[in-house]
N, C-alpha and C positions, 0 to 999 in steps of 0.2 A: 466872396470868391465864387467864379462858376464852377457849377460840376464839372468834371470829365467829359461825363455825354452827354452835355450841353453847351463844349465845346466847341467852335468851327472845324474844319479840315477843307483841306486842297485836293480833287482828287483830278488827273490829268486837267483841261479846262474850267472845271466848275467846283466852287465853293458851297459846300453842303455846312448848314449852320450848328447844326449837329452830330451826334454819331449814331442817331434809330435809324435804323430802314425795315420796312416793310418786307418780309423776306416772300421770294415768289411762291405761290399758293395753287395748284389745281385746282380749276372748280369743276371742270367736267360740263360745263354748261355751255358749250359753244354747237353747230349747228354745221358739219363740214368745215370744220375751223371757222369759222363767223362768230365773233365775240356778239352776244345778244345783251337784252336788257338788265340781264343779273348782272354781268361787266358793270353798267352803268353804273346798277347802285352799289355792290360789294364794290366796287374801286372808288367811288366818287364817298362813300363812307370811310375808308381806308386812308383817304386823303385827305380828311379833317383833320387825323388824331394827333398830329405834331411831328412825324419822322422828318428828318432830314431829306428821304429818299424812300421811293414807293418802287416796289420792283413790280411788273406786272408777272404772274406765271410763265411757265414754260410752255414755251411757243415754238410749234413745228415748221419748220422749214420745207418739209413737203408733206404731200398728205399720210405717206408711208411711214413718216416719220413722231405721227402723233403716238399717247399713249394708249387712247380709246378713241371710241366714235364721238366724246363729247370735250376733246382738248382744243385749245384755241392752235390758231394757225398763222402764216402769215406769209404763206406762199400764190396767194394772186390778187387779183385786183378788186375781189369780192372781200376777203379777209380784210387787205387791205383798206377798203371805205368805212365798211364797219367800224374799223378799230381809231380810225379820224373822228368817226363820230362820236364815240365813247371819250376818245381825249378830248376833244371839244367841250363837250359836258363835263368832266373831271374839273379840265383848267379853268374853268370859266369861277367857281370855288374852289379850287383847290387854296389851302392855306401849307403842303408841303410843296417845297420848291422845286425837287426835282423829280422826272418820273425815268425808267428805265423800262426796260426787256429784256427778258432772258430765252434765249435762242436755241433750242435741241433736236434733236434726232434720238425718237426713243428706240434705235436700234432692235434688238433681239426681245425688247421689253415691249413694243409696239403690241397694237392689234390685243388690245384686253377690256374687258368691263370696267365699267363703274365700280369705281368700292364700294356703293350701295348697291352695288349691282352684284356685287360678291365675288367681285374682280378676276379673276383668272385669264386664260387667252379665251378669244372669243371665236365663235364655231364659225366656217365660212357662211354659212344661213343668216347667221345675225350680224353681217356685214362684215367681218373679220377676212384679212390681206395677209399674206405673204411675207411674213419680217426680214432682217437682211442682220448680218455683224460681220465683223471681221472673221469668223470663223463659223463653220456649220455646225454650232456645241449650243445649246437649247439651256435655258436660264435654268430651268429647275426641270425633272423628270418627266413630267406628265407636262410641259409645253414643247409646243412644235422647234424640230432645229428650224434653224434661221438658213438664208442663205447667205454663204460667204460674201462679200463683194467684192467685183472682180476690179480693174485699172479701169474700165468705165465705169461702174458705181461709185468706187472712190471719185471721182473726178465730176459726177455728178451730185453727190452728196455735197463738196467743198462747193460748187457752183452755187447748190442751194441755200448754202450761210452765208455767202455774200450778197447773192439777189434778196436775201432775208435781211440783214444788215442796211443794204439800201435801202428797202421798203420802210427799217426804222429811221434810216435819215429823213427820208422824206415828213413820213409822218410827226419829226422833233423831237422823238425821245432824248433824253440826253444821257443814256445809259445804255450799252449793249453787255451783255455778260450771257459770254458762251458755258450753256449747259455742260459740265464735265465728270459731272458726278451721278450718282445713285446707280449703275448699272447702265444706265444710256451708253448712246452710241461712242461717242468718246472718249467715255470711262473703258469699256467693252474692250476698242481699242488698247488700251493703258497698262491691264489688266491681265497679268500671266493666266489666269482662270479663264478665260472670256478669249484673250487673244492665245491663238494656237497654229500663225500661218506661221511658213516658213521661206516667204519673200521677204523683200527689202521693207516690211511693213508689220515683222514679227521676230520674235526671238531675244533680241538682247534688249535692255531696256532703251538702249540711244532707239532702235528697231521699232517699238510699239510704242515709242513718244511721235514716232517719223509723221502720223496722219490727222494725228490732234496740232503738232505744230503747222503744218500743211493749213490748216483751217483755221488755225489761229494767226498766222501770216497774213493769208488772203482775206481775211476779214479785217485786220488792223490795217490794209492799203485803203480799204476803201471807207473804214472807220476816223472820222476826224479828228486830230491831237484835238482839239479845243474843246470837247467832248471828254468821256470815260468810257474807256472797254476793262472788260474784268471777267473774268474767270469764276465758275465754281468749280472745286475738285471733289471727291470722294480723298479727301489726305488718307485712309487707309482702307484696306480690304477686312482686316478684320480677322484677317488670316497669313499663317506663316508661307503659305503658299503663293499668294497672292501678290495686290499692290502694297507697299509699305511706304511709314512715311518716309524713310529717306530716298525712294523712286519719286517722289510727288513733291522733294525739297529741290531735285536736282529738275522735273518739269517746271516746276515754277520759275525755278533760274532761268531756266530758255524763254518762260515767257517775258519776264522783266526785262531782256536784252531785246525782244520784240517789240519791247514798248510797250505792254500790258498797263494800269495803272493799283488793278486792285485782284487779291486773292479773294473767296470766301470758302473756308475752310469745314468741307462737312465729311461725312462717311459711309463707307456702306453701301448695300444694293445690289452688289453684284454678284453674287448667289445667294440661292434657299441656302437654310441648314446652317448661315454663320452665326455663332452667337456673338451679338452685338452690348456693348457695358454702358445699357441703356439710365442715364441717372442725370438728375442737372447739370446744366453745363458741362457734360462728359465731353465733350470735343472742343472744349478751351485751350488745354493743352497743345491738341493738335494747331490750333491759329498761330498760340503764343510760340511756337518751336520755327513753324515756318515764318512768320513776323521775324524772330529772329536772327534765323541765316539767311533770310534771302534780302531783309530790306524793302522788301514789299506792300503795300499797304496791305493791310488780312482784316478781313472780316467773321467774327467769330456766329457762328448759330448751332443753335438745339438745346431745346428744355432751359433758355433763356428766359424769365421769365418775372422777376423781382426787380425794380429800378435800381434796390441797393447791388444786388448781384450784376447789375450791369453796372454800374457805374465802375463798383470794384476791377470786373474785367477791362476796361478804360483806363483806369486811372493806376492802375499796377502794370500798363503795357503791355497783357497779355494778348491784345485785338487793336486797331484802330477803329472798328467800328461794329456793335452787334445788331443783330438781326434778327427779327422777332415773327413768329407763324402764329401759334395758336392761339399766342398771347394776343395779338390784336385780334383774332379775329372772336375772342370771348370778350374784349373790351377795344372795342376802336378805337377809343382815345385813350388807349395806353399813355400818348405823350404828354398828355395835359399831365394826366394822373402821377405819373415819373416824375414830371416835375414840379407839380406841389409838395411829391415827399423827400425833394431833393432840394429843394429852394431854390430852384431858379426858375426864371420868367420867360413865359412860352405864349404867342400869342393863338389865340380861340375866335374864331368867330363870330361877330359882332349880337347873330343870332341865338348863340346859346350861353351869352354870355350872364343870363340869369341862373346858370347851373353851377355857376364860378362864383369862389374860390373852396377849393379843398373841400370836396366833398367825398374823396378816398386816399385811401383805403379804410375801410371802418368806420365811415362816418355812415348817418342816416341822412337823406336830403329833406328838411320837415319847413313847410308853412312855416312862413313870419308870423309872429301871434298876431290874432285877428282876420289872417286871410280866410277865404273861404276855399 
């Protein structure tokens, strides 16, 4: 019998033979949004390991929109060759079949260091811009307010996820999935903390859904059904104040009537000072409730991390599909690995196929007697 998460699934057009994906990753290494040679190899390694589906990082839609000076981009024609050139390279081995992109606007979070850089906002000296949100309310104390955006900004931001969007048609992704979570601009939007206007774009919850659907709309026109678009949320704030998950059960209904194909359900981000109930798989719940009521495909992540523990979230319905960070990127072939301690048959690369079979978890890999 096959595992769970070595199942197939249907997701809007395309058949994913699995249920890994690669969950999107910051690297911080792009160059004015210009995906460079670490893209190559962290994606083209990423893409051995057996997921169904390889998300690329979140990717800015204009330059204002990044989270530092070193996020990838995919607002001109320079991002753009780049990032052909990268998937060129990926596909040419890739053994996962599908790759995607996820598309954002870091909102009021925009304009900060490197996390090795010790992150914070960054001074207008070290090349640090001008952030923007839906309201002029600053993430945390000691960052800059944002500026509100006004019916031009709004209308220029939605501009920039479709021309972004395009750009991934062209280039073949076969995955779009609009950034909506961690405190970004969307969430920001969503978010009674974050959002504080008092137009047709704040206040009641129909109010502060009004500009995430706005861009989820105009991005699903020009997004192909034969394809997948998909969402990630923040399912909660974290707070009594905040977003909750029955505001983000009742978003995800709009979006599945828009035509969406897939949730992924995460949390968090949208202010300092919330404490968060950081533990495995703490945000399964959240997948399994909205999977639930809305019908949805939901993709579950965070501190996912044990093939058994994934499988279990598969095969009890509480996800249709997990998604994995740190876990691949401390073993890239997580999927090999998954499924030697799950029994099923996953294929590897013709190249490293002297490193197979079963060599983890706990094994030693040791010389045939007599090698040298």
């Amino acid at each position: 019998m096959v595992p769970s998460l070595f199942s197939p699934i249907q997701l809007g057009g395309i058949s994913l033979p699995n249920r890994i994906v690669v969950a999107p990753m910051c690297q911080y290494s792009a160059d004015a949004g210009v995906a460079s040679d670490w893209h190559l190899i962290h994606l083209g390694s990423l893409a051995l390991g057996g997921a169904g589906l390889l998300m690329l990082e979140a990717t800015a839609v204009e330059p204002e929109g990044r989270i530092s000076l070193g996020d990838l981009g995919l607002y001109d024609e320079a991002c753009e060759r780049a990032l052909a050139r990268i998937l060129a390279g990926i596909r040419r081995w890739a053994t996962t079949p599908a790759i995607g992109i996820q598309i954002a606007h870091a909102g009021r979070k925009a304009s900060v260091r490197r996390p090795w850089e010790g992150g914070g906002p960054l001074d207008p000296a070290e090349g640090g811009w001008t952030t923007s949100g839906p309201s002029a309310l600053a993430f945390a104390p000691d960052w800059p307010v944002p500026e509100a955006l006004d019916s031009a900004g709004l209308e220029r931001v939605k501009a920039a996820f479709v021309a972004t969007a395009e750009r991934a048609l062209r280039l073949g992704f076969d995955v779009v999935e609009l950034h909506g979570a961690h405190g970004y601009l969307l969430h920001e939007f969503l978010s009674p903390l974050s959002n504080r206007r008092t137009d047709s774009h704040g206040g009641s919850r129909a109010r502060r859904q009004r500009f995430p659907l706005e861009v989820a709309q105009a991005v699903r026109a020009v997004w192909p059904r034969d394809r997948v678009l998909g969402i990630r949320v923040s399912a909660t704030d974290w707070s009594q104040e905040g977003l909750s998950l029955d505001d983000t059960i009742a978003f995800v209904s709009e979006l599945k009537a828009l035509g969406f194909d897939y949730v992924c359900a995460s949390s968090g981000g949208i202010a300092s000072g919330i404490h968060v109930p950081i533990g495995p798989g703490y945000q399964v719940p959240l997948a399994a409730r909205i999977k639930a009521e809305t019908g949805l495909a939901t993709r579950a992540v965070g501190l996912i991390t044990d093939p058994d523990q994934a499988e279990a979230i598969i095969g009890q319905g509480q996800a249709d599909l997990v998604a994995l960070a740190r876990a691949f990127l401390d073993d890239p072939h997580w999927g090999w690995h998954a499924a030697d301690a799950l029994g099923a048959t996953l294929a590897a690369p013709p190249q490293y196929d002297r490193s197979r079979p079963k060599l983890w978890p706990g094994r030693t890999l040791r010389p045939p007697s007599g090698a040298r």
